[in-house]
BASE-353027 format. One record per residue (C-alpha): y, z, x; residue in three letters. Coordinates in Angstrom, 2 decimals. Example, Ala and Ser with C-alpha at 12.3 -4.5 7.8 and 13.67 -1.06 7.14 Angstrom:
# BASE-353027
ATOM, -4.50, 7.80, 12.30, ALA
ATOM, -1.06, 7.14, 13.67, SER
This chain:
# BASE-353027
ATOM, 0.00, 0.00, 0.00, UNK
ATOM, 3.57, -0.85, 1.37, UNK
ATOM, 6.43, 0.79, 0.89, UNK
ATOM, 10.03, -0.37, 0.67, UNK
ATOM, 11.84, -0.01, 3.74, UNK
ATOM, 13.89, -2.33, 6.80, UNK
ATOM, 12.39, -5.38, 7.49, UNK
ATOM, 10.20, -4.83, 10.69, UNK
ATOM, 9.54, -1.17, 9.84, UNK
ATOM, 6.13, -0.37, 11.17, UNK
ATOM, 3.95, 0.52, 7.67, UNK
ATOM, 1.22, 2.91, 8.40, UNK
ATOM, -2.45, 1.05, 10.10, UNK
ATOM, -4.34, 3.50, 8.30, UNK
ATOM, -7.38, 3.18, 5.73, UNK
ATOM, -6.69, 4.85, 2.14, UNK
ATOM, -10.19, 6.76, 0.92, UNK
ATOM, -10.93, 9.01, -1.91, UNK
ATOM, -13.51, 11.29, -3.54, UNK
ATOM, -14.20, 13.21, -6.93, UNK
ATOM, -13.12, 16.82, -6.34, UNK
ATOM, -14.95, 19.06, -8.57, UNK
ATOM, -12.91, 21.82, -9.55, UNK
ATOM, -14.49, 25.41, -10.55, UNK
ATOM, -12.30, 28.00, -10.04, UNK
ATOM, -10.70, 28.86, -13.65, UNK
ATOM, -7.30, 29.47, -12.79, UNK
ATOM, -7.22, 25.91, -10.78, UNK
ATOM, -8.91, 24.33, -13.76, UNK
ATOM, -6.45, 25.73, -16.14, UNK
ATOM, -3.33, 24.43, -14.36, UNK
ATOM, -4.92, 21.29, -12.98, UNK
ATOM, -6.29, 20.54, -16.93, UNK
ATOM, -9.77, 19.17, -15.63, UNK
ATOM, -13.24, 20.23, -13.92, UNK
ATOM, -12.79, 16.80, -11.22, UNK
ATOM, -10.01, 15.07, -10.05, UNK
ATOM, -9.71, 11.87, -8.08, UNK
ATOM, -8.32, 12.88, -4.62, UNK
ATOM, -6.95, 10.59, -1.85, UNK
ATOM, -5.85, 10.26, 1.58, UNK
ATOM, -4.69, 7.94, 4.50, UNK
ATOM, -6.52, 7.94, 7.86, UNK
ATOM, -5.84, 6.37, 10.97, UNK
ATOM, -8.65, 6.46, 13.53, UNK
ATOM, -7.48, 4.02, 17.13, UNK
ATOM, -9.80, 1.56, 18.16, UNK
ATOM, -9.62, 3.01, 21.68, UNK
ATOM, -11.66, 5.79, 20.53, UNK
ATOM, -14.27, 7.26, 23.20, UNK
ATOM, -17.64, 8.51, 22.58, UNK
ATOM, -15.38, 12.01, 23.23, UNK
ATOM, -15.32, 13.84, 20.10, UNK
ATOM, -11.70, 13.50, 19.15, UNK
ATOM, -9.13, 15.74, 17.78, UNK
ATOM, -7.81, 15.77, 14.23, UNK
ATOM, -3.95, 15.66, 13.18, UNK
ATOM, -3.69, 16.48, 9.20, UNK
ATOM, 0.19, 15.78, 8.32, UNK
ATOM, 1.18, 16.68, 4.70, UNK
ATOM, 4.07, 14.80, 2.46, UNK
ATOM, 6.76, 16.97, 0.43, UNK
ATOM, 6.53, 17.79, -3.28, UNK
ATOM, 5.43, 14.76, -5.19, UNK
ATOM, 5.55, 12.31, -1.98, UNK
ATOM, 2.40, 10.67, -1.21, UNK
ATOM, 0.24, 9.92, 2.20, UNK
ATOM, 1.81, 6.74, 3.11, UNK
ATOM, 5.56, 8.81, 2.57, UNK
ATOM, 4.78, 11.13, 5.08, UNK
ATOM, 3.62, 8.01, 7.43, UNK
ATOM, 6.31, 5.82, 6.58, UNK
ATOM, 9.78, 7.84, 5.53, UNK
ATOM, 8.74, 10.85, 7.08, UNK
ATOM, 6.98, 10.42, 10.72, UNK
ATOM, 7.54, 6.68, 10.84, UNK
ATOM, 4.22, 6.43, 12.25, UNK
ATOM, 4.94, 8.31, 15.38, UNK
ATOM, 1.74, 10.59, 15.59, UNK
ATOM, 0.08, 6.84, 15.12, UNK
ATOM, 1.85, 6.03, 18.15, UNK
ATOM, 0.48, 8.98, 20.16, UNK
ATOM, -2.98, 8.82, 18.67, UNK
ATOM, -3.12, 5.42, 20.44, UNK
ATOM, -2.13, 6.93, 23.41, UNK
ATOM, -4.25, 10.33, 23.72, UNK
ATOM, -6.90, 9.50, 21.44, UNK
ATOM, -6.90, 11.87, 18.40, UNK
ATOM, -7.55, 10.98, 14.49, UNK
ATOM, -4.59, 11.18, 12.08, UNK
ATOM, -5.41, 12.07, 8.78, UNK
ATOM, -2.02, 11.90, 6.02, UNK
ATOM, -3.07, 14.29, 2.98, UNK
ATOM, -1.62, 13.54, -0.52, UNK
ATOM, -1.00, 16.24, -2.81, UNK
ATOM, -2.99, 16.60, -6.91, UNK
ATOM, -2.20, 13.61, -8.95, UNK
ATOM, -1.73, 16.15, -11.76, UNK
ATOM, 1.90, 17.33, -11.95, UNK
ATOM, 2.25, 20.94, -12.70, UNK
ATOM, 4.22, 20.22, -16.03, UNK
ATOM, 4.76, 17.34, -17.70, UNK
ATOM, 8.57, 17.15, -16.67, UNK
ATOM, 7.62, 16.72, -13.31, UNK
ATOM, 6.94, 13.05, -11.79, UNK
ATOM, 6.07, 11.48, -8.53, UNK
ATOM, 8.76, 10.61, -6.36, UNK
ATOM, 6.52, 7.51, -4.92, UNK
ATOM, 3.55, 5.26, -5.76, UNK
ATOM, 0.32, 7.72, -5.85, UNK
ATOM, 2.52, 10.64, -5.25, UNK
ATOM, 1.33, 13.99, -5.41, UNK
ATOM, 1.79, 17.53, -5.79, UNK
ATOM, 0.82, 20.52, -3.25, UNK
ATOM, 1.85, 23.67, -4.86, UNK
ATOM, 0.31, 25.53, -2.11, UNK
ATOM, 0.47, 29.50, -2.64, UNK
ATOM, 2.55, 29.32, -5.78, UNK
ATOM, -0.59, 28.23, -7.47, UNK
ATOM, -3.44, 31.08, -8.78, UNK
ATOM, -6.85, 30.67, -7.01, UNK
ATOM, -9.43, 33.24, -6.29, UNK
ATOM, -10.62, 32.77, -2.70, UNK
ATOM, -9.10, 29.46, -1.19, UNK
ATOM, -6.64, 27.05, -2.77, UNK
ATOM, -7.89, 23.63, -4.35, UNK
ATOM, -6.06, 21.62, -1.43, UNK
ATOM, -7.64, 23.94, 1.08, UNK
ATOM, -11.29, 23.13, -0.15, UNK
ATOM, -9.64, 19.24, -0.31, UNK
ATOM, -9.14, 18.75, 3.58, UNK
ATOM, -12.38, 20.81, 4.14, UNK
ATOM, -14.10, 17.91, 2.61, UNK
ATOM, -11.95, 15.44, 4.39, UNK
ATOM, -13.37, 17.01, 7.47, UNK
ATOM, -16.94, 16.67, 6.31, UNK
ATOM, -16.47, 12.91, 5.09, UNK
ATOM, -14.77, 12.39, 8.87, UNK
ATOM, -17.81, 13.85, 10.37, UNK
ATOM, -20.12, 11.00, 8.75, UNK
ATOM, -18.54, 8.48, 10.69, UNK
ATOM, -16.55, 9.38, 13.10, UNK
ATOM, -17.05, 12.22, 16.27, UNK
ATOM, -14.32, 14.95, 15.54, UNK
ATOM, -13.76, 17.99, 17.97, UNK
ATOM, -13.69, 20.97, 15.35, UNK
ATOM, -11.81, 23.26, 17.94, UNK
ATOM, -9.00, 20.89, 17.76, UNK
ATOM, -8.22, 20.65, 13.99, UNK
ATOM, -4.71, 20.80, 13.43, UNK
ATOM, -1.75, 20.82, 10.76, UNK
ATOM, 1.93, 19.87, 10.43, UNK
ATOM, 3.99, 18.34, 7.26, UNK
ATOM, 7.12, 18.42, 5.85, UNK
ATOM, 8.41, 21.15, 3.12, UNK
ATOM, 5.81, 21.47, 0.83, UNK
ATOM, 3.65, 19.60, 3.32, UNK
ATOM, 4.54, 22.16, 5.80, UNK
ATOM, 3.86, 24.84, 3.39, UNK
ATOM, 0.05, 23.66, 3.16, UNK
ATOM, 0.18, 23.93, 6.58, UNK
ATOM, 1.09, 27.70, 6.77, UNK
ATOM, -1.70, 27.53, 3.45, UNK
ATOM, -4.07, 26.63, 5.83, UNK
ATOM, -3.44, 29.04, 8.69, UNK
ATOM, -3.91, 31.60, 6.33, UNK
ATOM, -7.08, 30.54, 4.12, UNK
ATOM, -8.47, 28.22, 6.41, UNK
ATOM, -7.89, 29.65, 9.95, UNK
ATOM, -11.69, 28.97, 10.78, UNK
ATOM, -10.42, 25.30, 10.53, UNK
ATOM, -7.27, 24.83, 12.17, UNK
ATOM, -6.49, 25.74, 15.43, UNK
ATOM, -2.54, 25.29, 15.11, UNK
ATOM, 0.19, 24.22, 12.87, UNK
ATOM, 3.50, 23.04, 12.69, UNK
ATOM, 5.11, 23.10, 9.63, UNK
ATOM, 8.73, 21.38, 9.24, UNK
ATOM, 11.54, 23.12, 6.47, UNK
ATOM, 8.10, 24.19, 5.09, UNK
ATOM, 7.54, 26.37, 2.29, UNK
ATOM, 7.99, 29.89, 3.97, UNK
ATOM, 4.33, 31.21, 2.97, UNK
ATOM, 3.71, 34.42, 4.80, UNK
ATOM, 0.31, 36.89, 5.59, UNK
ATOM, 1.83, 39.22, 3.48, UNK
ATOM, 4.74, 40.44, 1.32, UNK
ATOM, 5.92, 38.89, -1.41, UNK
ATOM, 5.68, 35.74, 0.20, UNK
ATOM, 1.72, 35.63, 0.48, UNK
ATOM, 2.36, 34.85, -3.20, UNK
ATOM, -1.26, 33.80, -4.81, UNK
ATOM, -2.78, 32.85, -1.22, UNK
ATOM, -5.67, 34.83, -0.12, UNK
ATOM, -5.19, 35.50, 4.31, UNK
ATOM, -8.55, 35.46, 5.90, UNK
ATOM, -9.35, 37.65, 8.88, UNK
ATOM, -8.11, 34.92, 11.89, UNK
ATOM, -5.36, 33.84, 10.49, UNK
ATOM, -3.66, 35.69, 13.01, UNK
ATOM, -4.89, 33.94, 15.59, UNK
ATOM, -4.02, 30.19, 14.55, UNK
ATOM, -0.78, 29.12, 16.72, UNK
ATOM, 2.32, 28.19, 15.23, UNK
ATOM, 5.24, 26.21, 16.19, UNK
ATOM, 8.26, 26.08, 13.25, UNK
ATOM, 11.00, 24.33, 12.16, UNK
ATOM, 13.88, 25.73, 10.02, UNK
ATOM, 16.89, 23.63, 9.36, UNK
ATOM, 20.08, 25.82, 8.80, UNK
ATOM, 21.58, 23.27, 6.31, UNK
ATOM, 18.77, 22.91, 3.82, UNK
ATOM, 19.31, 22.39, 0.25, UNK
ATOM, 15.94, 22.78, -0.79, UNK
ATOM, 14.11, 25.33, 1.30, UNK
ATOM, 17.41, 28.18, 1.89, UNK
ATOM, 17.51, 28.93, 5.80, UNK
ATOM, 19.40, 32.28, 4.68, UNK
ATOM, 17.42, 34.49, 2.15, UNK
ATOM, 18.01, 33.72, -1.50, UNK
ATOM, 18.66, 30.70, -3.48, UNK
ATOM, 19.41, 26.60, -2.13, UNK
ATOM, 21.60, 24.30, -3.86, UNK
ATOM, 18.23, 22.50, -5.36, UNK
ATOM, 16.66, 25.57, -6.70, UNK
ATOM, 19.46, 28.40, -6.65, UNK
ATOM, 17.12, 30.62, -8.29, UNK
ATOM, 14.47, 30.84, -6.29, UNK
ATOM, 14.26, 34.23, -3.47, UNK
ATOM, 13.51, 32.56, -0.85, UNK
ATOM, 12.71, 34.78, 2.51, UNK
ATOM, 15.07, 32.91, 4.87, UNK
ATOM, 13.62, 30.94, 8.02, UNK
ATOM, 14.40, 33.40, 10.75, UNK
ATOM, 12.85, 36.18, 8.14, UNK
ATOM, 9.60, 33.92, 7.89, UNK
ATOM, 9.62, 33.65, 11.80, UNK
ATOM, 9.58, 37.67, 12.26, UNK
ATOM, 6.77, 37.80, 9.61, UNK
ATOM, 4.30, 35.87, 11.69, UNK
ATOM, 4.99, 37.23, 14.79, UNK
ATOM, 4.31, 40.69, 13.40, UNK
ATOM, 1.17, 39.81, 12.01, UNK
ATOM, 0.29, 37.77, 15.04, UNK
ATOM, 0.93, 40.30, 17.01, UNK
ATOM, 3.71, 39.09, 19.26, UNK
ATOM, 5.91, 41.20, 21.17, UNK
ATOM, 9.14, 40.16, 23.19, UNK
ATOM, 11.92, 38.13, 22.97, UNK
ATOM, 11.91, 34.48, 23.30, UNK
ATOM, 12.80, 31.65, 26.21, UNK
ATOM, 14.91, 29.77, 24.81, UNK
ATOM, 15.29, 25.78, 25.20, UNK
ATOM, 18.47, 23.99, 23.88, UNK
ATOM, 17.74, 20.16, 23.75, UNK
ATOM, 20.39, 17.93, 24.61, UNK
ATOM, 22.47, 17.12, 22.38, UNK
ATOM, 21.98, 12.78, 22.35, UNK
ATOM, 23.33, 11.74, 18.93, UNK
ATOM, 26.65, 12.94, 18.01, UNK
ATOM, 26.98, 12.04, 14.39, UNK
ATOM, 23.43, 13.46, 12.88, UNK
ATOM, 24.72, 16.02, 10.45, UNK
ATOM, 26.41, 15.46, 6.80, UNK
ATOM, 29.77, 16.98, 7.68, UNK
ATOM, 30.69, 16.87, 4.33, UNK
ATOM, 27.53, 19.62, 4.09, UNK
ATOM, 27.71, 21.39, 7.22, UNK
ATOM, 31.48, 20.80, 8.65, UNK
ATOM, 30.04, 19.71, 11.56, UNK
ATOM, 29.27, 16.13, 13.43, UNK
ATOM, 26.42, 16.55, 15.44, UNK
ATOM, 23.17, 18.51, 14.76, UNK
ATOM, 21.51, 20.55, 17.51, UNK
ATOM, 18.04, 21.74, 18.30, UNK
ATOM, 16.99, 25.30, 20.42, UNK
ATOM, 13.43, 26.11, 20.64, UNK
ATOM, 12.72, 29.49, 20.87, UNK
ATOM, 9.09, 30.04, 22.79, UNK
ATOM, 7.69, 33.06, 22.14, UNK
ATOM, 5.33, 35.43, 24.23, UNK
ATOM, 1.81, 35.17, 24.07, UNK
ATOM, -0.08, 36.90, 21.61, UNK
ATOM, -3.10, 39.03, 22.57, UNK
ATOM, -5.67, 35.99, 22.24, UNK
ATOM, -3.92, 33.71, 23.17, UNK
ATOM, -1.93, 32.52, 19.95, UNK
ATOM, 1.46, 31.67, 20.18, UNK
ATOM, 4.75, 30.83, 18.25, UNK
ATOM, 7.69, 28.34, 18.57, UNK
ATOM, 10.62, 28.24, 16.75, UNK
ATOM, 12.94, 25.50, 16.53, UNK
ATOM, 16.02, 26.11, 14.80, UNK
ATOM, 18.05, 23.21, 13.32, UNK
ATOM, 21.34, 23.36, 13.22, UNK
ATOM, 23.66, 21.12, 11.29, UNK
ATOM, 20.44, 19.32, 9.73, UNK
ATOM, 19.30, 19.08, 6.09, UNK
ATOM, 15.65, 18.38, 4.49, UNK
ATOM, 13.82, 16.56, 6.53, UNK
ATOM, 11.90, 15.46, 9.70, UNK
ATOM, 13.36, 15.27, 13.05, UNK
ATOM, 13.43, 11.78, 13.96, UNK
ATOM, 15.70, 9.31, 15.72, UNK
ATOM, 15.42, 7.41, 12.79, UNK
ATOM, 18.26, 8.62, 10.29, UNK
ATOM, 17.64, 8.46, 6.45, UNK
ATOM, 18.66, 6.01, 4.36, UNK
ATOM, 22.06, 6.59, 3.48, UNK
ATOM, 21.70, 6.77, -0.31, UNK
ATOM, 19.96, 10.47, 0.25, UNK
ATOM, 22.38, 12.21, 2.72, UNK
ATOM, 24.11, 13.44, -0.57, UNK
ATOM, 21.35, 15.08, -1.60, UNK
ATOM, 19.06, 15.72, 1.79, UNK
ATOM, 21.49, 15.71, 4.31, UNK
ATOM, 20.97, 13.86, 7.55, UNK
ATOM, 18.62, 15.28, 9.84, UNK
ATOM, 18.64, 15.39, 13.79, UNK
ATOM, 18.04, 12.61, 15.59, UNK
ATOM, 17.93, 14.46, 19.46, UNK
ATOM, 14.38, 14.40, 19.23, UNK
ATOM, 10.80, 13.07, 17.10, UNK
ATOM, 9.05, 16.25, 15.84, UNK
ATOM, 5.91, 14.46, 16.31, UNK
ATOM, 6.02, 14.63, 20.36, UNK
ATOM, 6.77, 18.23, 20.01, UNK
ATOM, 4.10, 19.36, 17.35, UNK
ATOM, 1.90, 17.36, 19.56, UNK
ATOM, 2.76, 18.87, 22.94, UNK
ATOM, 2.30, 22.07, 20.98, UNK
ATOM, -1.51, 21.03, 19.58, UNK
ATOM, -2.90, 19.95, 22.74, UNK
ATOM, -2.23, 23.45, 24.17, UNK
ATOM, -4.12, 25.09, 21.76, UNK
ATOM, -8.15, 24.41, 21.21, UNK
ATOM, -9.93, 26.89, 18.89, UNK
ATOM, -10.58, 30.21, 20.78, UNK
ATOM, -12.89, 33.25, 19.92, UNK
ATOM, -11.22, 36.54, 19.79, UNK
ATOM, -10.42, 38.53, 22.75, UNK
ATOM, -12.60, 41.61, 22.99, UNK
């Protein structure tokens, strides 16, 4: 499927495939209306491939985006671009075709809808069982290295991330969620999801954007949804590093500053948008956390390509000093599954 965009803009090379997800957990079957639903995603395996089991890159589209979204407006095929290069699988998730309500669409063609921890499940979430059977369908054809499962995505995308470090963190070795949905290991902000013992140990590296008028960087409301509580970025930050045990402050990294007119001024009352990364200590096994902290940039991925013009109003702009795919990647390959340290 191809998606309107600049002439010449590289669509993703992926394969779309999909399954029947049967659905038996009676809160998920209330608010997805049905016992099996048709689920789908978009994976790129390159030809270059090696006998070598390979890594696994899940990246997640925003609330009622779709797979190709998060290839094509999102990441414009960048992790593609690396997988070429270092050999790993990319796998683009797509949220429930069934909306929540029925005065919620799709944003996009086969959009779809990751409520994440806002929705009731016993156990694990219904997306969380979804990529575990990605992973077993992957397995049937292709060599995958299950100590090097990983998970990034934007907003809601990046909130199934965090989902899956906490339900899931005897899959994924690392995320690196971006303006994600600020689910937490506990609090208020655990919300319905269900942390595992591990989840402690999965790595994280995070991106909050201090001008973002969906997910608040400050706690409280955003201009999308002023009245939701959110628990501000920073606040999110300190929550994880508590529970993953982390002690000491951070080196910090301040990325040069290469475009000069990447931030809605008539948002932010700045020109430029600017990028620190604050590297944490690491934890007692071996876990760590990075935070990069956006500032001057709205709802979106870091990319040197800037949005189309017709959503700055509404998104903002976002920074275009660096592509959030090399970093969540530099971050992955650091971190392979390890046991516990006793």
């Amino acid at each position: 499927m191809r998606l309107p965009g600049p002439p010449g803009a590289q669509q993703s090379r992926g394969c779309v495939a999909t399954f029947k997800q049967e659905l038996s957990d009676p809160a998920i079957v209330r608010s997805v209306g049905a016992k099996q639903v048709t689920r789908r995603y978009l994976v790129y395996a390159p030809v270059g491939l090696t006998a070598k089991p390979a890594p696994v890159v899940f990246v997640f589209p925003g609330y009622s985006a779709s797979a190709e979204g998060a290839a094509f407006y999102y990441t414009h095929t960048s992790f593609e671009r690396l997988a070429d290069r270092d050999g790993f699988i990319v796998v683009y998730g797509n949220g429930l075709p069934n909306a929540p309500s029925s005065s919620e669409k799709a944003s996009m063609p086969e959009g779809g809808f990751l409520q994440g921890c806002f929705a009731e499940h016993a156990g694990e979430g219904v997306d969380v069982a979804y990529v575990r059977r990605i992973v077993e369908q992957l397995e049937t054809e292709l060599k995958i290295d299950r100590s090097r499962i990983y998970a990034t995505g934007l907003s809601a995308g990046g909130g199934m991330a965090f989902q899956l470090a906490l339900e899931a963190p005897d899959l994924v070795a690392a995320i690196a969620p971006v303006a994600g949905l600020p689910f937490q290991p506990r609090g208020a902000w655990a919300l319905a999801c269900h942390p595992k013992p591990g989840h402690e140990r999965v790595s994280v590296a995070m991106l909050g954007a201090t001008h973002d008028r969906f997910i608040s960087y400050s706690p409280g409301g955003s201009p999308e949804y002023p009245g939701a509580h959110y628990p501000g970025m920073e606040q999110a930050r300190d929550a994880w590093l508590a529970a993953m045990k982390i002690r000491g402050a951070p080196t910090i990294d301040k990325f040069p500053d290469i475009i000069q007119a990447d931030s809605y001024t008539p948002h932010t009352g700045v020109t430029s948008s600017t990028i620190e990364r604050q590297r944490y200590p690491t934890g007692p096994d071996g876990q760590e956390l990075w935070y990069y902290k956006a500032v001057g940039m709205g709802h979106w991925w870091p990319n040197p390509v800037q949005i189309y013009p017709g959503l700055w109003e509404r998104f903002g702009k976002t920074n275009q000093d660096i592509d959030f795919a090399d970093q969540a990647w530099e971050f992955f390959m650091r971190h392979p599954k390890r046991p516990p340290v006793r």
